[in-house]
N, C-alpha and C positions, 0 to 999 in steps of 0.2 A: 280446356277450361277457359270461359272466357273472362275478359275484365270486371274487377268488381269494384261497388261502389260502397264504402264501410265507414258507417260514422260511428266516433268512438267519442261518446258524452265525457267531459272532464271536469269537475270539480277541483282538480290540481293535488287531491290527495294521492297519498302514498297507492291506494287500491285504486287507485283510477290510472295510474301509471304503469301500475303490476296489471288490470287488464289491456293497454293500448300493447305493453310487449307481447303478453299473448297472445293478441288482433297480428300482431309481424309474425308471429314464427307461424300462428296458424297459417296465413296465407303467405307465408316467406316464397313459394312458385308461383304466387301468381300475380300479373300485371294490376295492382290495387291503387285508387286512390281514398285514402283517408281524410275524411273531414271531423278536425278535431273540434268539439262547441262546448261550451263556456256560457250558460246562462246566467246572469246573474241581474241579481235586484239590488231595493236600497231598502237597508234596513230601517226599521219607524213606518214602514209605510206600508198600511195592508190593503187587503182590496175594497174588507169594509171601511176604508178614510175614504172610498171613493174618489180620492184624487193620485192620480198619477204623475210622478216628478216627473218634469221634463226636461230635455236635452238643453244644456246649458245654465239647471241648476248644478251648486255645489255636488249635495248629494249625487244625483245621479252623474258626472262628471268624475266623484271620487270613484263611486264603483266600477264606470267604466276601464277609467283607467286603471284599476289593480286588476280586472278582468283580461287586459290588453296586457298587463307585464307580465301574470302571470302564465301566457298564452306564451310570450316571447321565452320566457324560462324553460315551459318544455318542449319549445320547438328544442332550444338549445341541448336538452337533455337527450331530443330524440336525436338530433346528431352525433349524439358520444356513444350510441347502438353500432353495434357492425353495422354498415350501408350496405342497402338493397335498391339496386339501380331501377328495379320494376315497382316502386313504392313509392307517392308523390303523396303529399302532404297538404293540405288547405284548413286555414285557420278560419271560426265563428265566434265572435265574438257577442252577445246578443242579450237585450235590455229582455226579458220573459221569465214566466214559471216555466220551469226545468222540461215538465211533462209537453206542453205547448211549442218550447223551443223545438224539442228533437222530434213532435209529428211535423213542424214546420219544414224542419232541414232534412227530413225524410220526402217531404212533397217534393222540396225545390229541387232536391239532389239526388233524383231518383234513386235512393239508396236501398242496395242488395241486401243488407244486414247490418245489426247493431251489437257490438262489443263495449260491455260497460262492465265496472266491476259490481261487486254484489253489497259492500254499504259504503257510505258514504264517509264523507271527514269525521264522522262523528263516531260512528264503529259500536253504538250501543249494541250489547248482546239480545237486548228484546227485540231487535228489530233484526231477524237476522240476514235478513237480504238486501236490508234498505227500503224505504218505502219511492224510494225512488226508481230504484230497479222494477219491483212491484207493478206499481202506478203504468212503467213502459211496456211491462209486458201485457198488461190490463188492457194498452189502450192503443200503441202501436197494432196493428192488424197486417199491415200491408210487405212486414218482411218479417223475418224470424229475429230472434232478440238473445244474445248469449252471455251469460252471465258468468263472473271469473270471480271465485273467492279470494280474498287476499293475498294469502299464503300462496298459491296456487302457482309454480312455474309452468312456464310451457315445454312439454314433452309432446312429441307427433303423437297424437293419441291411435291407440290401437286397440281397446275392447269401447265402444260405446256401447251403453244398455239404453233402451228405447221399449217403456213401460207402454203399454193398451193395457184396453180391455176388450177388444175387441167388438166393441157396442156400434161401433158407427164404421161404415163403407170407405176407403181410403180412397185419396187421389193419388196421381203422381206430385200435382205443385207442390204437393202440400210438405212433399218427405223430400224433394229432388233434393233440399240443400243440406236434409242429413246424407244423405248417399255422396254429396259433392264432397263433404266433410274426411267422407268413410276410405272414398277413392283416391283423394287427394292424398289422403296418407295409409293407405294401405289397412285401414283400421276392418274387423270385424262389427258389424252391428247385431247386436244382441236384443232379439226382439223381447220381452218379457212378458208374458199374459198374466195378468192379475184376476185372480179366481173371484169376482165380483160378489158371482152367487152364489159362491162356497158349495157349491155340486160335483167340482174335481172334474168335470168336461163342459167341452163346448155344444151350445147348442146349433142349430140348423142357421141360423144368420148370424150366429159366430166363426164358425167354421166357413161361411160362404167370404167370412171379411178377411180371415184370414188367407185362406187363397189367395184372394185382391190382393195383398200388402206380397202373399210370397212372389207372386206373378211381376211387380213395382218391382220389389228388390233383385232380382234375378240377374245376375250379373256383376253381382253386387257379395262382398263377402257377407254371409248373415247366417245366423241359427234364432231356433225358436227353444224356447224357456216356458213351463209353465210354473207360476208360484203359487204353493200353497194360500189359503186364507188368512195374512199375517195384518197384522198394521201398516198399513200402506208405506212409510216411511221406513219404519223398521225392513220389510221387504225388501226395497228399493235398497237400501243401506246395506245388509247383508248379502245379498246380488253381490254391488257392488266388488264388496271386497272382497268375496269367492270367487270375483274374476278378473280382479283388478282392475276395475272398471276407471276408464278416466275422462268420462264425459257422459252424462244423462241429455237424453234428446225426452224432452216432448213435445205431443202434441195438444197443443188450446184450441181446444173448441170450445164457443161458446157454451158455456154451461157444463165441463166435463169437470175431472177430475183434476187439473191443473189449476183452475180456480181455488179447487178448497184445498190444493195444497200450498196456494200460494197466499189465500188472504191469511194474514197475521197470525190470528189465533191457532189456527191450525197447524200455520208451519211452529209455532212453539209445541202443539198439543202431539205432534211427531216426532219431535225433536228431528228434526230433519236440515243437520247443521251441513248444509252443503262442503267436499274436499275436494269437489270436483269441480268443473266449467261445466253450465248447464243451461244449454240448449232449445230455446223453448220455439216449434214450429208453430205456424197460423192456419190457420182455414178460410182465408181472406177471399 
């Protein structure tokens, strides 16, 4: 397993802390450098005032600087973790909208992956993943995006479920970094077919996809599942806990079923209260 490069977005909340521990123990084996960021604005100022504070006003000066203490706090915090000698550290501090920030620091810092947690300082129930989380997995493309509920400790996960529907032809980029996930800890990947068309079988270029995905996986611990015609969430959710699932992988394709589980209404209309770290791969 080679080095990786893992930016872990922070807001300096309590969930944003609970997911940088989990980013450590996930990759606790392997040679990782983390870039922790910190986007922050000034309040009063939107985009429609059309004017942007600038460096060396008040305003922006005060923001900076509680961006920058509070950056220095959880470096502090993150030294009071057991030390992992294979684990280096780099701080972003950065005047931006949150969304803009991390595709930035994804360009500069050719980064493998993003561990964020799932809401923000503010922890509303309606929004249950954050519309920040959301927004990155919306709009990042270019690496996979994993999401930690609050509550959520790190355990070397060992059942992940990883829902299709087998509609569209796989790659390998696309899955290698659940299977990285799977081997790295010994974990089972639980493939899940979701009965779309409610027929109770696959047809001729379902069946041809899924070959594809078992032929990728090979090598790799894995079973295939097929689910009844449930509510997608509901589904997923009972899965889960008949197998004690402790990470959902999917896959974002443009326009698949990830979208409408992820835009707002939907995840409330599922109740689809994530307990798991949830793994969402790209088709970049």
């Amino acid at each position: 397993m080679m080095d990786k490069r893992v930016l872990l977005p922070t807001d300096y909340s309590k969930n944003a802390f609970n997911a940088i521990k989990y980013a450590l123990g996930l990759y606790g084996d392997v040679q990782c450098d983390f870039y922790l960021l910190n986007a922050y604005q000034v309040s009063g100022y939107t985009l429609e005032s059309m004017r942007v504070p600038e460096e060396g006003e008040p305003l922006y000066e005060a923001a900076k600087k509680e961006s920058e203490e509070g950056m220095e706090r959880l470096l502090q915090m993150i030294k009071l973790l057991p030390e992992n000698h294979r684990h280096r550290f780099h701080a972003i501090c950065t005047f931006n909208s949150f969304v803009e920030a991390v595709a930035h620091a994804v360009r500069k810092n050719d980064i493998d992956a993003i561990v964020m947690g799932t809401k923000g300082a503010t922890g509303s129930m309606a929004k249950i993943f954050g519309t920040n989380t959301v927004r990155v997995m919306e709009y990042i493309k270019q690496c996979p995006v994993m999401a930690v509920p609050s509550d959520c400790l790190f355990v070397p996960p060992k059942e992940i479920v990883f829902p299709t529907d087998f509609r569209h032809s796989f790659q390998k980029k696309e899955i290698k970094d659940l299977m990285e996930i799977a081997n790295l800890h010994g974990a089972r990947i639980n493939v899940v077919h979701l009965d779309r068309d409610k027929d109770g079988k696959l047809n001729d270029s379902e069946e041809a996809n899924k070959k594809l995905l078992e032929d990728i996986l090979d090598g790799t611990d894995y079973e295939m599942h097929f689910l009844p015609p449930v509510k997608l969430g509901k589904g997923i959710e009972g899965f889960l806990e008949s197998k004690e699932g402790d990470m959902v992988a999917f896959l974002n394709r443009k326009h698949t079923f990830l979208r409408t589980i992820l835009s707002n209404p939907l995840v409330k209309e599922i109740g689809y209260d994530p307990k798991v770290p949830i793994l969402e791969l790209n088709d970049n």
